[in-house]
Backbone bond lengths (Angstrom), bond angles and torsions (degrees), N, CA, C in turn:
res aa  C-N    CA-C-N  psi(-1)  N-CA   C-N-CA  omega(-1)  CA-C   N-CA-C  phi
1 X - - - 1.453 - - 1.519 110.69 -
2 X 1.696 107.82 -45.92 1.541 93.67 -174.09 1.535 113.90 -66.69
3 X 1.344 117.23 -21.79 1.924 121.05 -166.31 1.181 90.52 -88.97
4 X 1.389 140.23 -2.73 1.666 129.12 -175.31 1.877 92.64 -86.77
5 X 1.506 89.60 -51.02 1.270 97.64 -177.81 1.583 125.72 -58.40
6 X 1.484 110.47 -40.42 1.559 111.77 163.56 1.842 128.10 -53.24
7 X 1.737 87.20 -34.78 1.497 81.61 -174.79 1.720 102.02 -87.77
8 X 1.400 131.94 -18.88 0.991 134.94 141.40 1.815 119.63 -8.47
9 X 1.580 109.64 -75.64 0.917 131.71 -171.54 1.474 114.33 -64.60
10 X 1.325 110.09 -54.56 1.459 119.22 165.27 1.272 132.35 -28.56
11 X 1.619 115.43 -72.77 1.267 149.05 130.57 1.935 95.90 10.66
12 X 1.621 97.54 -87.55 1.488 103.58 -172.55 1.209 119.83 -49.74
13 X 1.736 114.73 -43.43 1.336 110.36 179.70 1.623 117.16 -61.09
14 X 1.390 112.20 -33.52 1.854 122.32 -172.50 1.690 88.71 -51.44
15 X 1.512 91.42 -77.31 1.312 92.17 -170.19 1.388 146.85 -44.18
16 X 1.629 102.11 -21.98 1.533 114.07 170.78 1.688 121.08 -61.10
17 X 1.738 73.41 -64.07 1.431 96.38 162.84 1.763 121.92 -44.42
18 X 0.881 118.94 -38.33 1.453 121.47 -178.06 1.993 117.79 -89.70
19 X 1.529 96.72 -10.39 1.603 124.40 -163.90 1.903 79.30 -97.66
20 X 1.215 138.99 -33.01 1.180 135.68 -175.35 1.263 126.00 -98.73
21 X 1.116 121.88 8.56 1.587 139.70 -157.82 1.274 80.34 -84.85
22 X 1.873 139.21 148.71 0.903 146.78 151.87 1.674 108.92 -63.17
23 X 1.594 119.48 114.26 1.159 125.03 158.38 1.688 118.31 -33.10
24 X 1.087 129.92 149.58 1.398 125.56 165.47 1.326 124.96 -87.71
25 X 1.494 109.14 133.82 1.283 107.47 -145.68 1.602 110.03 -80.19
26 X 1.156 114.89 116.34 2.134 125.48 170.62 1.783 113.57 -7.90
27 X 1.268 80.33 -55.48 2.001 80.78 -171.49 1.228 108.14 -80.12
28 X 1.814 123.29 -22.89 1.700 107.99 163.12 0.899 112.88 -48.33
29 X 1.537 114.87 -76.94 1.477 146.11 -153.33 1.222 86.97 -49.72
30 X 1.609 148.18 -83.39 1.567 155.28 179.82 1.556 95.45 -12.11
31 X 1.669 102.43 -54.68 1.429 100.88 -147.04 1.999 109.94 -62.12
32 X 1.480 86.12 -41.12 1.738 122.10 177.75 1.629 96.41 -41.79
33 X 1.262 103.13 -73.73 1.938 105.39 -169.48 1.609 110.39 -68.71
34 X 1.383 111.65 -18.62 1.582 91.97 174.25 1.642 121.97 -71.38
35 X 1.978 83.51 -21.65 2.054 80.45 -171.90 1.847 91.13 -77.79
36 X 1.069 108.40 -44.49 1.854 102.59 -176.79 1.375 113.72 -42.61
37 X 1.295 113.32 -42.12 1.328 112.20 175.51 1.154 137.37 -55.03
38 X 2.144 101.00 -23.56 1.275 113.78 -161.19 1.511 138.79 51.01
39 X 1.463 84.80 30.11 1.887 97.22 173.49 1.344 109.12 -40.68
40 X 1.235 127.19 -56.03 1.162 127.15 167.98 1.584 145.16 8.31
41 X 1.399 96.36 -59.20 0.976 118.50 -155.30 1.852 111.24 -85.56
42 X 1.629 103.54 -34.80 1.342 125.15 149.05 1.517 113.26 -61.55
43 X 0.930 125.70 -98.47 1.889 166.51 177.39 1.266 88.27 -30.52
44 X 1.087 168.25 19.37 1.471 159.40 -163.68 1.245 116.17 -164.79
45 X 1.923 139.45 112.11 1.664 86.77 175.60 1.776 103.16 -103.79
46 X 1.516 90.96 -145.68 1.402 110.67 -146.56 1.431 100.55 -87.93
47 X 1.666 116.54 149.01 1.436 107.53 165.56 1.768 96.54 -81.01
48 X 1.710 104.45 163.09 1.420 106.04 -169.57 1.959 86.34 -126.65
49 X 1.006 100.68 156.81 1.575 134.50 174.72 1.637 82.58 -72.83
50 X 2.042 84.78 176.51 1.853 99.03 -179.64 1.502 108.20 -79.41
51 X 1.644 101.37 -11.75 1.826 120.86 -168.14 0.978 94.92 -91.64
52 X 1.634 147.48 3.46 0.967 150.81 -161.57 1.606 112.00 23.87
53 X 1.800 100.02 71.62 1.303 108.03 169.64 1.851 104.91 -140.98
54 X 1.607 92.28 127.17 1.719 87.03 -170.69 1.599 116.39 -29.38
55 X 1.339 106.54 152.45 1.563 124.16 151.43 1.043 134.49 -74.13
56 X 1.333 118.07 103.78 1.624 124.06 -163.66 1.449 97.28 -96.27
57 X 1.305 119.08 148.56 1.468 138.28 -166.36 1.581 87.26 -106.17
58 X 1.906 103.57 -169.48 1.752 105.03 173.47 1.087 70.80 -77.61
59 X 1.797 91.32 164.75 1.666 141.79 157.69 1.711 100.25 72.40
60 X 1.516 114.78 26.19 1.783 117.70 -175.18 1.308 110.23 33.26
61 X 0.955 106.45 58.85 1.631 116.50 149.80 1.588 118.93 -87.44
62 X 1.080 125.01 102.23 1.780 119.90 171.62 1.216 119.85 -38.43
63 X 1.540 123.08 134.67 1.468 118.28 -150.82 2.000 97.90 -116.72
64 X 1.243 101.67 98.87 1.311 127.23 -175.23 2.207 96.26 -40.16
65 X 1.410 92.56 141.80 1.659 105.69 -179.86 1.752 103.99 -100.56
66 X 1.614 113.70 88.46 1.082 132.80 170.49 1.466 131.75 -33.11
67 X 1.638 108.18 -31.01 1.513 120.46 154.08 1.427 129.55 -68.24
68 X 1.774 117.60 -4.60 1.097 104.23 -168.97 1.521 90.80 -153.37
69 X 1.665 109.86 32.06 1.901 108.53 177.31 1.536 102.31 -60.70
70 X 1.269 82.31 138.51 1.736 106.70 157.11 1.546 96.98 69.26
71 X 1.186 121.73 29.33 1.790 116.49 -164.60 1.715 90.65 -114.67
72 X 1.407 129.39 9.12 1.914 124.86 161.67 1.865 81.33 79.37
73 X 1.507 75.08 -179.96 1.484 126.31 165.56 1.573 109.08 -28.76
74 X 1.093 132.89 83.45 1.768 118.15 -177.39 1.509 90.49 -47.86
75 X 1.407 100.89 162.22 1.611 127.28 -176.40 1.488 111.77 -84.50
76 X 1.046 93.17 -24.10 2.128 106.15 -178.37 1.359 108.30 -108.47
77 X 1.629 136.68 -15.95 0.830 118.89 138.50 1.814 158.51 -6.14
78 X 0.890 144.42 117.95 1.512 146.85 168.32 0.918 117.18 -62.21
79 X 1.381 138.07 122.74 1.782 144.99 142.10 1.075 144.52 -89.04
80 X 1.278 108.72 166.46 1.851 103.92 -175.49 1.594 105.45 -89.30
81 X 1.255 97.69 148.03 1.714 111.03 165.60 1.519 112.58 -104.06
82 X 0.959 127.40 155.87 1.417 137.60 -175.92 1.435 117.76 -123.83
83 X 1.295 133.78 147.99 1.258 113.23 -171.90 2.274 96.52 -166.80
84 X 1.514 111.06 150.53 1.339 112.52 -145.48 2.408 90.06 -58.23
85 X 1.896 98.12 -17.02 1.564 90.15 -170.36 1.546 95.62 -63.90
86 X 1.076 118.37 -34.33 1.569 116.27 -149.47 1.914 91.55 -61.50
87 X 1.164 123.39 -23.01 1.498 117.87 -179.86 1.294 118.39 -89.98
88 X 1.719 110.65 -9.81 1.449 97.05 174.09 1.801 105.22 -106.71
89 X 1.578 105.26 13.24 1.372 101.89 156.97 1.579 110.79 -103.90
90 X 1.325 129.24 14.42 1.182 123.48 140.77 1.821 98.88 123.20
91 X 1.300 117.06 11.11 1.691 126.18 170.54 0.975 125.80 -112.72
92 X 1.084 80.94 114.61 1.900 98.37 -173.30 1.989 101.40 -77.26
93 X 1.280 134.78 -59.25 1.082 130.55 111.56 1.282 168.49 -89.24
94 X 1.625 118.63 170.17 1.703 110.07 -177.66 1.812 96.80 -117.22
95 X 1.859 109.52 154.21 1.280 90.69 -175.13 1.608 81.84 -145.17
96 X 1.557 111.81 136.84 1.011 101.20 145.95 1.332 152.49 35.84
97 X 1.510 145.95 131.59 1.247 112.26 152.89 2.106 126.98 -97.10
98 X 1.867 76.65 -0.23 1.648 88.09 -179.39 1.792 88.38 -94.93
99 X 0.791 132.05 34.46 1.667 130.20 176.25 1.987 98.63 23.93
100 X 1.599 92.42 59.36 1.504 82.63 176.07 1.584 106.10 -122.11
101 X 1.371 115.47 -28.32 1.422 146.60 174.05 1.682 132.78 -108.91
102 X 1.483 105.42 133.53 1.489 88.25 -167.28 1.838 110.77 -152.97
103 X 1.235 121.36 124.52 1.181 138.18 -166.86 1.631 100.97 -75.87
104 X 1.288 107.51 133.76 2.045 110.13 153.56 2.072 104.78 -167.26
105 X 1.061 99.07 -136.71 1.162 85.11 -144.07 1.724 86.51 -102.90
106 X 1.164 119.80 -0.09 1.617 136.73 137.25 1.558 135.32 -18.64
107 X 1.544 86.79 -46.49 1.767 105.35 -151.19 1.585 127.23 125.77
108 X 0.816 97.10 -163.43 1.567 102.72 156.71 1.507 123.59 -109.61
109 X 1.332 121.20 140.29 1.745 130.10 -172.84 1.366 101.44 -123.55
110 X 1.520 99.60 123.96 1.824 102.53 160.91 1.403 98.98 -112.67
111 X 2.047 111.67 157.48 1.003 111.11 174.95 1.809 97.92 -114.18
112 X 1.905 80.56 147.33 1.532 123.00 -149.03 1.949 105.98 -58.46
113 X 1.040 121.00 103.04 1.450 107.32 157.31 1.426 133.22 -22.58
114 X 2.026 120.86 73.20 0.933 112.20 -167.62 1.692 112.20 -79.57
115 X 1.342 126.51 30.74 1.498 108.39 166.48 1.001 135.26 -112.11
116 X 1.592 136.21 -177.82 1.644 107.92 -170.25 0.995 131.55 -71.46
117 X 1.628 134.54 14.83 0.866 140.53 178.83 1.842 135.38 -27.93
118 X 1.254 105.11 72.44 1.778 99.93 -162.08 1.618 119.44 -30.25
119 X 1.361 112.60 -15.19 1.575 103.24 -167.65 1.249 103.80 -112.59
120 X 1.397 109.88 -39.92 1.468 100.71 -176.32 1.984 110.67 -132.51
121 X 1.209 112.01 16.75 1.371 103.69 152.42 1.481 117.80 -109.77
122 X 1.391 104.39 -137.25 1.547 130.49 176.03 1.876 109.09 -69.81
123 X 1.067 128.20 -14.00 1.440 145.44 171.48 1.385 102.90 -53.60
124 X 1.392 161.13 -37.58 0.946 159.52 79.21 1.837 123.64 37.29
125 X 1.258 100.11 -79.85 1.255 102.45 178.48 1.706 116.98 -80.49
126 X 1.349 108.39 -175.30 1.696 116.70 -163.51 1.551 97.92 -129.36
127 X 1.327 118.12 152.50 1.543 115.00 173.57 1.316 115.59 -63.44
128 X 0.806 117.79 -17.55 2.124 112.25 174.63 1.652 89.78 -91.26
129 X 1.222 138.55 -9.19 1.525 118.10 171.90 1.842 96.93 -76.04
130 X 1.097 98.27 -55.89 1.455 125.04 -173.96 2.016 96.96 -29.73
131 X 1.775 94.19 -79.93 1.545 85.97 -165.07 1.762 132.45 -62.22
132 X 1.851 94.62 -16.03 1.629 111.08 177.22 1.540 100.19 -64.17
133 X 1.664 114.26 -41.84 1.656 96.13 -169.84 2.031 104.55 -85.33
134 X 1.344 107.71 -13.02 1.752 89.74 168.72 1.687 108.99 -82.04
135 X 1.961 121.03 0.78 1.140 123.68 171.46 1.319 112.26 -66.99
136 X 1.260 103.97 -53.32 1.681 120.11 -157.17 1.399 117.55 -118.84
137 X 1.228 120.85 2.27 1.649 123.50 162.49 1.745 96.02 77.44
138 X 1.503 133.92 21.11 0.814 143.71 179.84 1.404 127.32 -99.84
139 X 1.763 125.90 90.78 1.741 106.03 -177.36 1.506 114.77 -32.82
140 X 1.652 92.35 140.84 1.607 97.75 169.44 1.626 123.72 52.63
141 X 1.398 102.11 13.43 1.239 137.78 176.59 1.730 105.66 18.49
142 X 1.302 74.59 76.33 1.878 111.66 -160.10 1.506 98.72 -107.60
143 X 1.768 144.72 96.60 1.450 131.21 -170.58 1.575 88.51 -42.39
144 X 1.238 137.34 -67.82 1.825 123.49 -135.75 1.564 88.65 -105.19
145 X 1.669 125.48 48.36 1.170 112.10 144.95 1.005 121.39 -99.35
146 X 1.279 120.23 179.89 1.582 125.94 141.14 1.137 154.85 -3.29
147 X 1.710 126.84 86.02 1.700 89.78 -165.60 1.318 104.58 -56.24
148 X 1.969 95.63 -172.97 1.463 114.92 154.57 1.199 109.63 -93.78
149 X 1.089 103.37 146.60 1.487 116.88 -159.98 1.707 89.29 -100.48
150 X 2.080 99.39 165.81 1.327 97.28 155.58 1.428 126.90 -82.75
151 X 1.205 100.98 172.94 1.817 144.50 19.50 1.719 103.84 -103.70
152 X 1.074 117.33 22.07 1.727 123.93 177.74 2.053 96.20 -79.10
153 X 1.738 106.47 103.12 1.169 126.08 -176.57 2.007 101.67 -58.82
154 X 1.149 111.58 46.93 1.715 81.44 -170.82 1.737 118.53 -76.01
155 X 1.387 106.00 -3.23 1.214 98.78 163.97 1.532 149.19 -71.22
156 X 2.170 100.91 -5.65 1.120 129.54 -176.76 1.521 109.60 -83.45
157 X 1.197 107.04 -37.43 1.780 128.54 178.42 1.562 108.63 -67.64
158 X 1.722 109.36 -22.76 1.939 88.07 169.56 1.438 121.19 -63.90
159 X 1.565 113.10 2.97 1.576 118.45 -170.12 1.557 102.87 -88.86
160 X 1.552 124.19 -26.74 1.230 138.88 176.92 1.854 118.86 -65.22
161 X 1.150 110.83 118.58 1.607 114.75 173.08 1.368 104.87 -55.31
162 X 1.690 81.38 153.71 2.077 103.65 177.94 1.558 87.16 -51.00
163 X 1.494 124.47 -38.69 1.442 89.68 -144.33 1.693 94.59 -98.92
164 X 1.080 145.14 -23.73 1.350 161.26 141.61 1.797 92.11 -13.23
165 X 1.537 125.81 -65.06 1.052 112.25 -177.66 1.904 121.24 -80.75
166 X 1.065 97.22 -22.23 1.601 101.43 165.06 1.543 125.60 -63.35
167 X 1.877 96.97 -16.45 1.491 100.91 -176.48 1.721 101.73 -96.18
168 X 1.140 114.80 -23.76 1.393 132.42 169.16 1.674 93.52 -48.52
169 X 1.216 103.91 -72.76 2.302 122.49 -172.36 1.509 84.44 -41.27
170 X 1.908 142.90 -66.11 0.875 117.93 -130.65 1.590 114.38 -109.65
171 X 1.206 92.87 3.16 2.190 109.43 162.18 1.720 94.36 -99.80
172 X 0.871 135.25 -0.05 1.449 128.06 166.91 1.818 106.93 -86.90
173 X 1.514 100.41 -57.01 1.381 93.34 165.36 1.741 125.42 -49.18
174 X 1.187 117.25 -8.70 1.752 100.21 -167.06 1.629 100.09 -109.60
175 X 1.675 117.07 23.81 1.181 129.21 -175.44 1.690 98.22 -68.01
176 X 1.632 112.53 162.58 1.334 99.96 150.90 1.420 118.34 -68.45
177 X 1.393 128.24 -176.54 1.519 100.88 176.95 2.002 84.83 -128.40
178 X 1.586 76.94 134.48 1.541 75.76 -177.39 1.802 108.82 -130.30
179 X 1.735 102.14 137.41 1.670 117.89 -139.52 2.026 73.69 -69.80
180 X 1.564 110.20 131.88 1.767 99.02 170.58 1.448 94.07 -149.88
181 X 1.278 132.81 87.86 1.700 126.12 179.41 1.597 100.86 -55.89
182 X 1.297 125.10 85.96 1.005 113.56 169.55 2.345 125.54 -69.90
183 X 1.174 96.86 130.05 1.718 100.23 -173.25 1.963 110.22 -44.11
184 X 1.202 91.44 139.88 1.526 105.35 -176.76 1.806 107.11 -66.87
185 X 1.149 136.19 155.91 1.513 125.19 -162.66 1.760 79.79 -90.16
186 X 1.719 96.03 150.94 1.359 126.31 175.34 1.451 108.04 -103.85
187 X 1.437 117.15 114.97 1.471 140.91 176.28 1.514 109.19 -64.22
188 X 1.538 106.73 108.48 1.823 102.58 170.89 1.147 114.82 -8.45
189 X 1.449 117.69 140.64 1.626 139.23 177.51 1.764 94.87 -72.97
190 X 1.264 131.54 151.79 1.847 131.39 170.98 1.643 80.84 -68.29
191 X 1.459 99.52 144.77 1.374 138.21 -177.01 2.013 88.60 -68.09
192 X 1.121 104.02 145.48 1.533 98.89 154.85 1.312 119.45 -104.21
193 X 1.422 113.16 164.78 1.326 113.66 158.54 1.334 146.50 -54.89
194 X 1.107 154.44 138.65 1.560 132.63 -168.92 1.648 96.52 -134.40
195 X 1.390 112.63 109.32 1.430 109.60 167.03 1.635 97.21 110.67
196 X 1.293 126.60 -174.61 1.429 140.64 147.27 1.438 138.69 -48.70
């Protein structure tokens, strides 16, 4: 009786004790997996030189423009075109030099204005839009939309929990929101003919 009762007691204390642990807080954790993810590196662009050639940090890493993280593709920006020669000179893709945009045999891909921006980011959408399209590789995670196009991995993120991506949605929300019409993706050019 008394060891029923100890482990009884035990039991309650673990559990209290473990029932009181401060949860971890959404907008860390969000904040944590977006840098792991290296959203960045897409979603952000580049600071540029006076030659207007990115700024490489040590180890050439492109050095993300802090006024405008996670804000996509600027709208006034330049892109790459892609075309069937560019693969028989050996590119599969072209990207950018703000690594925000990127040519293949796809189209063209801009990356998405992740801040709250009501008009032209994520301000718009709702967190159940949010986690259906990191479900299904679907804009606005809409069944009869759009995929996402590359190089946006969304097929790596079905490994990520609802709530892992909800914490992603809710450090995205505490962005500034910055106004960026980012360009709609451009659908392969018709292939031409070559020869007779």
């Amino acid at each position: 009786m008394k060891k029923s009762l100890g482990i009884t007691v035990f039991t309650f204390l673990v559990a209290t004790a473990l029932g009181c642990q401060k949860q971890a807080d959404p907008v860390e954790k969000g904040e944590h997996l977006v840098n792991i993810l290296d959203c960045d590196t897409c979603h952000s662009p580049k600071m540029l030189n006076a030659n207007g050639m990115p700024v490489l940090a040590q180890g050439g890493i492109l050095v993300p423009d802090t006024t405008r993280r996670l804000s996509g593709h600027p709208a006034e920006a330049i892109y790459p075109t892609w075309s069937p020669e560019d693969a028989q000179r050996g590119s599969v893709t072209l990207a950018s030099r703000l690594l925000t945009a990127w040519a293949g045999p796809w189209g063209v891909s801009f990356a998405t204005n992740l801040t709250p921006d009501k008009a032209t980011g994520l301000g718009e959408w709702t967190e159940e839009a949010f986690v259906q399209a990191m479900r299904t590789g679907k804009h606005q995670g809409q069944p009869n939309g759009r995929y996402i196009l590359p190089p946006m991995p969304y097929y790596a993120y079905k490994h990520l929990t609802d709530n892992e991506v909800k914490a992603i949605w809710a450090y995205l929300q505490t962005l500034p929101a910055i106004e960026n019409e980012v360009p709609t993706p451009i659908p392969p050019s018709t292939p031409t003919r070559q020869g007779n």
